[in-house]
N, C-alpha and C positions, 0 to 999 in steps of 0.2 A: 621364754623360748625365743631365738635368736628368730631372723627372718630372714628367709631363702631367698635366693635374685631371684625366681619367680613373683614374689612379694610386687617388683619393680618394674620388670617386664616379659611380655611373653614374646613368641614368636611369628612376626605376620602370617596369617593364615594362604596370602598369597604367594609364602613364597617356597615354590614347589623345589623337590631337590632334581628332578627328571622333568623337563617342558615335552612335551611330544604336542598333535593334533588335537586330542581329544582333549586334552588338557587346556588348553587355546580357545577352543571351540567352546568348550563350557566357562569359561573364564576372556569371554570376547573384547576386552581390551588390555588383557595380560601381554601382548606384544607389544605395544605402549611401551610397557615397565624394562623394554630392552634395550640397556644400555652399550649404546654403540661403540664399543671400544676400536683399537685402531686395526685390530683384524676384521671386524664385521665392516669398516667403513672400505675395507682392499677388498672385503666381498661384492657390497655395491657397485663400486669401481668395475669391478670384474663384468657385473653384470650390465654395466652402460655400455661396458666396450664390446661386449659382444651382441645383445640387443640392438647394438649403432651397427653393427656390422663392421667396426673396426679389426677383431677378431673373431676368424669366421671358423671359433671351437666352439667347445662343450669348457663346464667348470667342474672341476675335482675341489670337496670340500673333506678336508679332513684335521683328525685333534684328538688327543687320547680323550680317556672315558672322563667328561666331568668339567669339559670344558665348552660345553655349552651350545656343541655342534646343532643338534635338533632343534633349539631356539633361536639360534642363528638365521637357519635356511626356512625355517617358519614365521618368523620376523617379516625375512624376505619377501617369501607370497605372501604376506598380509598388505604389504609397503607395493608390491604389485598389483594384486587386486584392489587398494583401498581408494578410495575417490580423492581428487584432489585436495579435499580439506584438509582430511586425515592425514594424507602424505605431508600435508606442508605444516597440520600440527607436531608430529612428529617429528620431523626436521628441525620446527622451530623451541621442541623441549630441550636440543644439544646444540646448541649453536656453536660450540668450543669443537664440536666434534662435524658437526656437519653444516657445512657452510651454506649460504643459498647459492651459489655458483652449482655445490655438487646438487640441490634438489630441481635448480632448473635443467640440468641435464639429465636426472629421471621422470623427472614429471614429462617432459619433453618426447620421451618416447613411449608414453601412455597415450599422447592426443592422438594421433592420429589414426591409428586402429585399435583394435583387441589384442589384449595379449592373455593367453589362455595359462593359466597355471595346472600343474599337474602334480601331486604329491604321493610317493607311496613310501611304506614302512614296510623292511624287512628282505630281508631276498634267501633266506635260507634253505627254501621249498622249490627254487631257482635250479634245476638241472638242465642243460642243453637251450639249443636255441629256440625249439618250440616253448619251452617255458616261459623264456625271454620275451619271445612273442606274444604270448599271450595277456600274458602279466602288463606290458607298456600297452596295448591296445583295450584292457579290458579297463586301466586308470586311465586315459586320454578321454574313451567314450565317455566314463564318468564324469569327469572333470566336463566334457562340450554340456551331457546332459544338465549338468549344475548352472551351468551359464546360458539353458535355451537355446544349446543352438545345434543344429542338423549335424547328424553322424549317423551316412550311410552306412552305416556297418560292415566297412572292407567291400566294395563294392567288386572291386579287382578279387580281392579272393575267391567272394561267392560267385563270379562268374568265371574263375577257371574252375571252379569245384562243378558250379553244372555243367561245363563244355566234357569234364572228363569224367563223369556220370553218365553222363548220355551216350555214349558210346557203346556198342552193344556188349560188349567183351567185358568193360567194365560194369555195366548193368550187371550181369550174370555170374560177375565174382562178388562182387556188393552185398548181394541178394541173397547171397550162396554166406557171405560172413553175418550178416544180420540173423537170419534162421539158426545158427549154429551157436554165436555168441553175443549178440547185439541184439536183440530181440526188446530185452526190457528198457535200452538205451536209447533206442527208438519207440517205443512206445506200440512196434506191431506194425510202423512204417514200413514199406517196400521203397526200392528207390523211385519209381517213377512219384511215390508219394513225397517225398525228399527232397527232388527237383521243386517240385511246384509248390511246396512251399518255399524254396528256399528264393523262387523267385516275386512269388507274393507275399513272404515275411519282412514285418520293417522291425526298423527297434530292436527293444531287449529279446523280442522271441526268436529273432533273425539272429541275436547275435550266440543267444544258450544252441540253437540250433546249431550253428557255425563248428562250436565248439564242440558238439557231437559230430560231426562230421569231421573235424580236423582230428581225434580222442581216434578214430576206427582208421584214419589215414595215418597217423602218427605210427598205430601199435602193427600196422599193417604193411608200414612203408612205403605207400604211397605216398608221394613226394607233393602230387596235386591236389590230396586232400587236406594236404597239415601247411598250417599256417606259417610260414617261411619268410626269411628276412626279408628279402627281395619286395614279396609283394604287403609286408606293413610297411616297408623305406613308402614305398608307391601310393598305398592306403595313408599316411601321415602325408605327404606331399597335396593329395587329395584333397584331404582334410583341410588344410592350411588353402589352398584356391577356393574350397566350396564356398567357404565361411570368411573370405578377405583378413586374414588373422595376419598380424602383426609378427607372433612368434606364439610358438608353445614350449612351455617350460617345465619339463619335467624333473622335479624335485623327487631323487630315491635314495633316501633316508637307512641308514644301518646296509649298505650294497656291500660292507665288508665279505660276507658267507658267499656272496656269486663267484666273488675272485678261489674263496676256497674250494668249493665245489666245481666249478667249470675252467680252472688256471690251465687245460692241455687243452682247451676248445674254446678259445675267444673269439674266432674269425667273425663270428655272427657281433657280437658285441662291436666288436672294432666296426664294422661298416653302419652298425647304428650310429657309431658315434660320428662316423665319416657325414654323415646326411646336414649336419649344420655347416659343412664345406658350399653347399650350396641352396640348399633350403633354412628359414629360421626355426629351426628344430633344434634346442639346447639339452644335453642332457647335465643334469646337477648331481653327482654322485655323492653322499659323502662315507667318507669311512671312515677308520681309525687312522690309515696311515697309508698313503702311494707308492711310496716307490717299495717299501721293505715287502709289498706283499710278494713282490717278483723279483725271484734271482736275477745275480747278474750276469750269469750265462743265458737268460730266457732272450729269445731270440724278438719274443712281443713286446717285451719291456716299454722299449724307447717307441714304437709305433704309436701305442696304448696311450700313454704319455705325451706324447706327441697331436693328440688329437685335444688335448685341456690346457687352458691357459698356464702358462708359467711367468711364476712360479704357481703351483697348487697354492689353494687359500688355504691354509693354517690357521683355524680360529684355537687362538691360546687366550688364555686367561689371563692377564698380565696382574701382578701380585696385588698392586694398589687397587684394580678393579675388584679381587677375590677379598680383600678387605673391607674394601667400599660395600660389597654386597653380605657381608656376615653383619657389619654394621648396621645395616638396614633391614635386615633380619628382625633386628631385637626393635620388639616396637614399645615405647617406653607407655607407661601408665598413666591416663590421664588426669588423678587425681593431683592436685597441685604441692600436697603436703608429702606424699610419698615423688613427686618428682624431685621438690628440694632434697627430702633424702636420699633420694639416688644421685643425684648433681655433686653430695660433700664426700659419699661413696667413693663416686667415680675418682674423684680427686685426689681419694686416698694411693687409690688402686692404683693411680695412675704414677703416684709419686711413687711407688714401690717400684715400679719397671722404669727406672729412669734410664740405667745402663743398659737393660737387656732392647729399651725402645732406641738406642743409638747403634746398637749395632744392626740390629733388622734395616732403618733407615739405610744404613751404609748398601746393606743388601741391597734393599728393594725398593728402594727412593717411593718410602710410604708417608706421607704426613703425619704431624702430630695428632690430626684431628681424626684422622682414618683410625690411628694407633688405639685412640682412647675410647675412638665408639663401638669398638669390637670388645673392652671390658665387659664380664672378666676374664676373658681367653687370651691368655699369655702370647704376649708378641711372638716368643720363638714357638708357640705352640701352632699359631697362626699358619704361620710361614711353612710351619710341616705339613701342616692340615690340607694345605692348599696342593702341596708336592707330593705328599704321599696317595691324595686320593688321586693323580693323572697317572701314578705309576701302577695302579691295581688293573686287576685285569677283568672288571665289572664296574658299573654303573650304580651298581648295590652298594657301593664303600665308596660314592661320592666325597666333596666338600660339604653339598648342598643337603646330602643326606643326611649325611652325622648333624647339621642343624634342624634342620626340616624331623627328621625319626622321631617316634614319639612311639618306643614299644619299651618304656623303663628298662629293666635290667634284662629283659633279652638282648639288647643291645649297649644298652650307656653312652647313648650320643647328647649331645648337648642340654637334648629338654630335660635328661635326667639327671645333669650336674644341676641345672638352675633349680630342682628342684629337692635335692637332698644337698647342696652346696651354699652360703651364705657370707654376706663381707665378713662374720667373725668368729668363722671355722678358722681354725689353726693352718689351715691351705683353702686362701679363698680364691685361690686364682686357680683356673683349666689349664694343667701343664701337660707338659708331651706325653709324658709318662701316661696320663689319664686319655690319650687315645687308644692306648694299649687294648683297652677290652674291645672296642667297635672295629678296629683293623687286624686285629690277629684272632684274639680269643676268639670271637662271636665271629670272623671272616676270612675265617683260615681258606673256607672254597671259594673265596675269588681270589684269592693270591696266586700272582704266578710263581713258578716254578724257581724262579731266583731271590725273588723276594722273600718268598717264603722259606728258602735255608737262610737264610740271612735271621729272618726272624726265631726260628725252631734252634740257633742257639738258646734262648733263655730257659725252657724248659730242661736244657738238656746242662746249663750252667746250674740250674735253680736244682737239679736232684741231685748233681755233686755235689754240691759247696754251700754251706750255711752262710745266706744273703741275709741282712736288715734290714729293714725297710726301707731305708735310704739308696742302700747298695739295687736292691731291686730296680727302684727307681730309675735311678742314674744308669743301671746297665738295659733297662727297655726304654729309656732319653736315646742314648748312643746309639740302641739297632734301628730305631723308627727313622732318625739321620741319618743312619748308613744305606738302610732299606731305600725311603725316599730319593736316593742322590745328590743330595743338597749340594750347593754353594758353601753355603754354612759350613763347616769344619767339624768336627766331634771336637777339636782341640779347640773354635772359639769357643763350642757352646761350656766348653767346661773350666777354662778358662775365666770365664764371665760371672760375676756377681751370683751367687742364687738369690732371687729375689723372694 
């Protein structure tokens, strides 16, 4: 019985196809393994120059799905929070990529105060500016309490909440809505009870309370019970005096859903973002994309924009990184008699793609050595693999996933070639063709709506026309290129040698 490239190697267990928080958190020097390519090192840059107060924005981060956004800006607050060691081991693992000029200019503004990191996932549940609000004051307070340190909880708010409580008029409608519909939401509290706690609550009980009285202000329209831009801009301002802070840095992660949700009501947004004009309060947005979420008759566009460093960071993947990192994927075995055999393997494999690795070269200025440690995933397979997963419209049809997946034939990403596929199968190499099942068949629902006619020719060529196997082949080679957008041609790849 022949031996499967699993035989030879498997796939590192760390290396995840989605990095998020938790994932970091449970794998705590997975940031480490973050290789700095030349867009995360224009992120850093970004963030000296506004931390320096040289520019006194917010940073907009964004990158189609798969290119490593969320690893990027979680690197970041690691490289923020981490003690000087670690920043400077870090720095000294890239030396090609991060010089000590650039680490003595971040370290540099760590000494002398705190800088508060803030991170939050998601904004889909994001309606209006009370939500807005809530949401940056209920991650900031978390964020102080992780770090030890004082958050009066909107001090400013809760004392215009009890100035316009106490008034007798509003006493007696308060009163009058709590008995009616707020009853269980108060717990049976009248207002005079509500005042006096609200002025002897500290902490988290002061702040759930808060939140019930902003919930009956909000639905009621009261203006002075619901927490409003104005007075978190003033509550964050607070915050940064009480505590001698350096800056706070709010990192919100997937903010694409806010822009779709709230695109006719930004006014509130825009003036949070205004507060690093003159306070060090950053916000770090990232999305899929800046400028395309707003027409270019919106009148907010350029405001909006206007308030985040330009250019936007654009973290992309540059090809020889996405190589670099399939390669290192594959973690070889460390028996020494099967590494020899994989060593004469390789060698074979590799002489097979002699043409097809010159023309990708010409592409994607990729080494010989990047070309060979991604065996045995075909060069031009590579190169699609890499373009097809930024064009999908999920994170579920990554690069990192089709290697990373491990559900066999529900899918057919990579773990399940190495291990039904072997150097001396009649096709030992991963050609384009054989993405086919993990980006259409098995993910026809994350396909966008363009891609996806692009693709839904084959089925509809395959029930006219008696295909071969070869012909199949070659006509889902040609739409996975077309789909993707390549560089690549349909007329080099076909043109070219079959290897």
């Amino acid at each position: 019985m022949f031996e499967k490239y699993h035989h030879y190697f498997n796939i590192d267990p760390e290396y995840f196809p989605a990095v998020n928080e938790k994932v970091i958190n449970e794998n705590p020097d997975l940031w480490k393994k973050y290789y700095p390519h030349e867009t995360f090192v224009k992120l850093i840059k970004d963030t000296i120059s506004v931390l320096s107060r040289k520019q006194k924005v917010s940073i907009w981060v964004e990158g189609a799905y798969g290119t490593g956004k969320s690893h990027a800006v979680l690197t970041l607050k690691k490289l923020l929070d981490a003690s000087a060691e670690e920043t400077q081991e870090y720095f000294s693992a890239y030396p090609e990529q991060l010089d000590n000029d650039l680490y003595q200019q971040f370290q540099h503004l760590k000494e002398d105060k705190k800088i508060i990191t803030v991170h939050r996932y998601g904004s889909s549940s994001i309606h209006g500016d009370n939500s807005l609000v809530f949401a940056l004051q209920e991650s900031i307070e978390y964020a102080l309490k992780e770090n030890g340190l004082e958050h009066r909880s909107s001090s400013a708010l809760r004392d215009a909440a009890v100035a316009w409580l106490s008034q007798s008029w509003a006493k007696d409608a308060v009163n009058q809505l709590i008995q009616e519909k707020y009853s269980d939401l108060f717990g049976g509290d009248n207002v005079d009870t509500i005042i006096q706690k609200l002025q002897t609550y500290t902490g988290d009980s002061l702040i759930t309370l808060m939140r019930k009285v902003s919930t009956l202000g909000e639905e009621n329209h009261f203006k002075a019970l619901a927490l409003d831009v104005e007075g978190l801009i003033q509550w964050i301002k607070d915050v940064i005096k009480e505590n001698d802070l350096k800056a706070i840095v709010f990192i919100w992660d997937e903010f694409t859903n806010y822009f779709e949700n709230n695109l006719k009501a930004l006014t509130g947004f825009q003036h949070i973002a205004e507060i690093s004009e003159t306070e060090p309060f950053y916000l770090m947005i990232v999305t899929h994309k800046s400028e395309g979420l707003f027409s270019d008759t919106d009148e907010d566009k350029q405001r909006i924009l206007d308030r985040f460093v330009k250019p936007t960071c654009k973290i992309e993947l540059p090809e020889n990184m996405a190589f670099r990192l399939m390669g290192k994927a594959m973690v070889k075995k460390e028996d020494e008699a099967v590494r020899d055999d994989w060593d004469e393997t390789a060698d074979d494999l590799y002489d097979r793609t002699s043409e097809s690795r010159k023309l990708v070269q010409n592409i994607a200025k990729i080494s010989d050595e990047d070309l060979k440690n991604i065996l045995p995933i075909h060069p031009y397979a590579a190169l699609v693999l890499k373009h097809i997963s930024s064009a999908f419209d999920s994170n579920q049809r990554s690069m990192f996933d089709f290697i990373k997946n491990d559900r066999g034939e529900e899918i057919k990403g990579f773990q399940w070639f190495i291990s039904h596929y072997g150097p001396l199968d009649n096709n030992p190499l991963l050609t384009i063709d054989m993405l086919w099942d993990f980006f259409y068949e098995k993910g026809k629902e994350y396909l966008s709506s363009e891609i996806r006619a692009i693709l839904d020719c084959y089925p509809r060529a395959a029930a006219t026309k008696k295909l071969d196997d070869d012909e199949q082949r070659v006509l889902k080679t040609v739409l996975l290129l077309r789909s993707g957008n390549l560089k690549m041609t349909t007329e080099n790849f076909l043109t070219a040698k079959a290897d």
